[in-house]
C-alpha positions as CSV (number, residue, x, y, z in Angstrom):
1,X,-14.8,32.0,26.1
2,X,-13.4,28.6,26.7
3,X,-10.9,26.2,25.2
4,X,-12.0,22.7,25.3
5,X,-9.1,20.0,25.5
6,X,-10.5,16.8,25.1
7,X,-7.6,14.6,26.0
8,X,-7.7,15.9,29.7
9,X,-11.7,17.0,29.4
10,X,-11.1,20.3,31.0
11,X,-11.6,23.7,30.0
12,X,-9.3,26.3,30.2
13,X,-10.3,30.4,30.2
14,X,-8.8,32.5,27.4
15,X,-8.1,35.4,28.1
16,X,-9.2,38.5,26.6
17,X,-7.7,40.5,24.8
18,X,-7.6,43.3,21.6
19,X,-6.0,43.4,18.7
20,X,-3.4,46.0,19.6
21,X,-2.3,44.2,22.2
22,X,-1.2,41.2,20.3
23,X,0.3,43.9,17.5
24,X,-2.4,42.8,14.9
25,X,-3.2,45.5,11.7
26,X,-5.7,45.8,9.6
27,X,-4.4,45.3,6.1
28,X,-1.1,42.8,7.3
29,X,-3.2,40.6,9.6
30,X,-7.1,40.9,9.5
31,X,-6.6,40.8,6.1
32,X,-5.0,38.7,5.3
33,X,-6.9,36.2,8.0
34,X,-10.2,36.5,6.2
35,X,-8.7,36.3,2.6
36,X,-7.2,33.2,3.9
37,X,-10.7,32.0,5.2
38,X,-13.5,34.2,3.8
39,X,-16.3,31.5,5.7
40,X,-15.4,33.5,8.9
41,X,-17.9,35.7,7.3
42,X,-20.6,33.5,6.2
43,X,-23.4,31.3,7.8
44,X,-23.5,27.7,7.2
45,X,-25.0,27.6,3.7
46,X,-23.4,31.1,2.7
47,X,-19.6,31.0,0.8
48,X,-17.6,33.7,-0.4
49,X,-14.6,33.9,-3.1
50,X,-12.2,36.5,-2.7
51,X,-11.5,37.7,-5.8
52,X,-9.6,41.0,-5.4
53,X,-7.0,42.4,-2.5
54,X,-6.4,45.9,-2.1
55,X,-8.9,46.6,-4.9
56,X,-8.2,49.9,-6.6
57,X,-10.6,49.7,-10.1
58,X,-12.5,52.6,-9.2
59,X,-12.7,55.5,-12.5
60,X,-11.2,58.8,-11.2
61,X,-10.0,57.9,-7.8
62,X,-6.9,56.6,-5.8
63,X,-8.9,55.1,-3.2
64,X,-9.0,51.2,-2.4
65,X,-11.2,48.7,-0.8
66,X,-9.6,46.3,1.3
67,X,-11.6,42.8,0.3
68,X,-13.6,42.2,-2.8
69,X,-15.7,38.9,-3.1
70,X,-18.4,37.2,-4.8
71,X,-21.4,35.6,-2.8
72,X,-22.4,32.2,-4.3
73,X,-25.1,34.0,-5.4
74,X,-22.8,36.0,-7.9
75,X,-23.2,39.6,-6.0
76,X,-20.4,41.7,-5.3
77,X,-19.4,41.8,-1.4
78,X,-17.7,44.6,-0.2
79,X,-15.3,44.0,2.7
80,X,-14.0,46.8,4.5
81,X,-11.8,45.7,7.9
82,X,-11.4,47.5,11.0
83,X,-9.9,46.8,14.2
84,X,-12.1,48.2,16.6
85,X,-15.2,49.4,17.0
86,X,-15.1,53.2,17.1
87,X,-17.3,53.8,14.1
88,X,-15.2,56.7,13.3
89,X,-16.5,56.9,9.2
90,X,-16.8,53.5,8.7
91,X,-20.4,54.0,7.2
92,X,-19.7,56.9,5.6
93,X,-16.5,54.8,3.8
94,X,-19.1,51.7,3.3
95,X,-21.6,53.7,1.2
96,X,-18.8,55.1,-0.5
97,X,-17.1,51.7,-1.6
98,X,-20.9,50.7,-2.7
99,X,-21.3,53.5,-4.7
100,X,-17.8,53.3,-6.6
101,X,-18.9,49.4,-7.3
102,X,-22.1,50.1,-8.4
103,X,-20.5,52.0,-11.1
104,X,-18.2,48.8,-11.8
105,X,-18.5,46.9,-15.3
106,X,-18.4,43.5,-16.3
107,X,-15.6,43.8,-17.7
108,X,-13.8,45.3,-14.7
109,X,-15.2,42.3,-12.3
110,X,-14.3,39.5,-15.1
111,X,-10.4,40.9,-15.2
112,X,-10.2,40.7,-11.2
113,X,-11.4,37.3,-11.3
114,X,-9.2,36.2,-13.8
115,X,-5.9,37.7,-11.9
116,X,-7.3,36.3,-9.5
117,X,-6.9,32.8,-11.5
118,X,-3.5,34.0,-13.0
119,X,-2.4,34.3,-9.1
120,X,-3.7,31.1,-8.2
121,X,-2.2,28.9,-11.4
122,X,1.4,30.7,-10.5
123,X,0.7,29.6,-6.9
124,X,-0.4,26.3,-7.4
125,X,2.9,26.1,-10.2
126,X,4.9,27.1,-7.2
127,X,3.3,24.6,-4.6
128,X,4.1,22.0,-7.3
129,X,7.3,22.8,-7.8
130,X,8.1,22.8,-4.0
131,X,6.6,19.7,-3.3
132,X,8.7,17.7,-6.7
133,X,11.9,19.4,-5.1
134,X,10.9,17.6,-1.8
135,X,10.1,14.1,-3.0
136,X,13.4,14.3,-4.9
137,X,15.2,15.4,-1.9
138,X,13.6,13.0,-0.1
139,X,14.3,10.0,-2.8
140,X,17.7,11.0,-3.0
141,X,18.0,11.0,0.9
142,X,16.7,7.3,0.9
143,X,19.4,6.3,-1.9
144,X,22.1,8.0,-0.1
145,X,20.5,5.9,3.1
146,X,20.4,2.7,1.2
147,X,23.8,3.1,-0.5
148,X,25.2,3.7,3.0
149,X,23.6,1.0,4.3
150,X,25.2,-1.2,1.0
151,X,29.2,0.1,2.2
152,X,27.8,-0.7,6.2
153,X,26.8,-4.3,4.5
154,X,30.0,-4.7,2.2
155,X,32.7,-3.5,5.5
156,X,31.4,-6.0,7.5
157,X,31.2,-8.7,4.9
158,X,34.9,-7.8,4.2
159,X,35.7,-8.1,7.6
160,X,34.1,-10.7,8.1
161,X,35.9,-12.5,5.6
162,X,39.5,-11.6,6.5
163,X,38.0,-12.7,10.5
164,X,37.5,-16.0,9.0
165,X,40.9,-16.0,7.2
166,X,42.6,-14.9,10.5
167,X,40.9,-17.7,12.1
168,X,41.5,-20.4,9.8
169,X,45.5,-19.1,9.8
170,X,45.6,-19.2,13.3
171,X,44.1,-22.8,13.7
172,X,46.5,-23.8,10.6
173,X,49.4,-22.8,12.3
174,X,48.6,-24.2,16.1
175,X,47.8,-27.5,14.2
176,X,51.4,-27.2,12.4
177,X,53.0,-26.0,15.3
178,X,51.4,-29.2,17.2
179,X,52.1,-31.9,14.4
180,X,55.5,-30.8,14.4
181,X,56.0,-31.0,18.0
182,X,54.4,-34.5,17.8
183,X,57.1,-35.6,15.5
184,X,60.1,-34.4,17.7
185,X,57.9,-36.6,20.6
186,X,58.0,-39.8,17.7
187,X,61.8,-39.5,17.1
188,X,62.4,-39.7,20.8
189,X,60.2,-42.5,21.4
190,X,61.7,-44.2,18.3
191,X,65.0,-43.6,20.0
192,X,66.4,-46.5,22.4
């Protein structure tokens, strides 16, 4: 497998590798990757809703199935991760998983979609909440940038100002300073 950059139009090999090499598990990554992105699962005109984690519904046993979805279709879809290959009971687990949703009720599916809602509303109340914090941070980082940029503004002008009152001292008193020299010269050329 390659990775295509188009910037550079090259390829470049990845590497293989396995999931315990990179420290992946089933239930904190794998998990969690297709609950984030069920289509990883689906063909193009196929879509899934995930509508229970760690489901553990099941009448007279402690077991749980990792993913629990609904097809577009409106048919339960068991989803049962595993990190390698080794086939080591996963069909045995599969048929079991079937046979404890077969015995599922309406009921049963309707309250795991609507936690599944509940979740989603406190989420999304939570996203909201997050994003109002950081427009008002952000508002009240452009005031603090404009009222900064007012004192910036008003220093200037106020030094400004007393430049221009230095100055128009400064040129006061050479012109004193030189009328009054010019009347000592008109006394002495008044003089005989």
């Amino acid at each position: 497998m390659y990775r295509i950059n188009q910037q550079t139009n090259s390829i470049q090999k990845i590497e293989e590798t396995t999931f315990k090499e990179i420290g992946a598990s089933e239930r904190n990554h794998l998990q969690e990757w297709i609950a984030k992105n069920p289509e990883v699962l689906c063909g193009e005109d196929e879509s899934l809703l995930i509508i229970q984690k760690e489901f553990d519904g099941f009448n007279d046993t402690r077991e749980r199935l990792d993913l629990l979805a609904l097809d577009s279709n409106g048919n339960l879809v068991i989803i049962e991760n595993k990190l390698d290959d080794s086939g080591r009971d996963v069909t045995w687990q599969g048929l079991k998983y079937v046979s404890y949703c077969a015995s599922l009720n309406t009921e049963q599916i309707i309250g795991s979609i609507e936690r599944l809602a509940h979740v989603r509303t406190e989420n999304g109340a939570e996203q909201n909440r997050l994003l109002r914090s950081a427009e008002l941070m952000e508002s009240n980082y452009n005031h603090i940038d404009a009222a900064h940029g007012r004192i910036v503004d008003a220093d200037i002008a106020l030094e400004s100002t007393r430049f221009a009152k230095f100055n128009i001292m400064t040129q006061s008193s050479a012109a004193m300073n030189a009328q009054a020299n010019r009347l000592h010269d008109i006394g002495l050329q008044l003089m005989p």
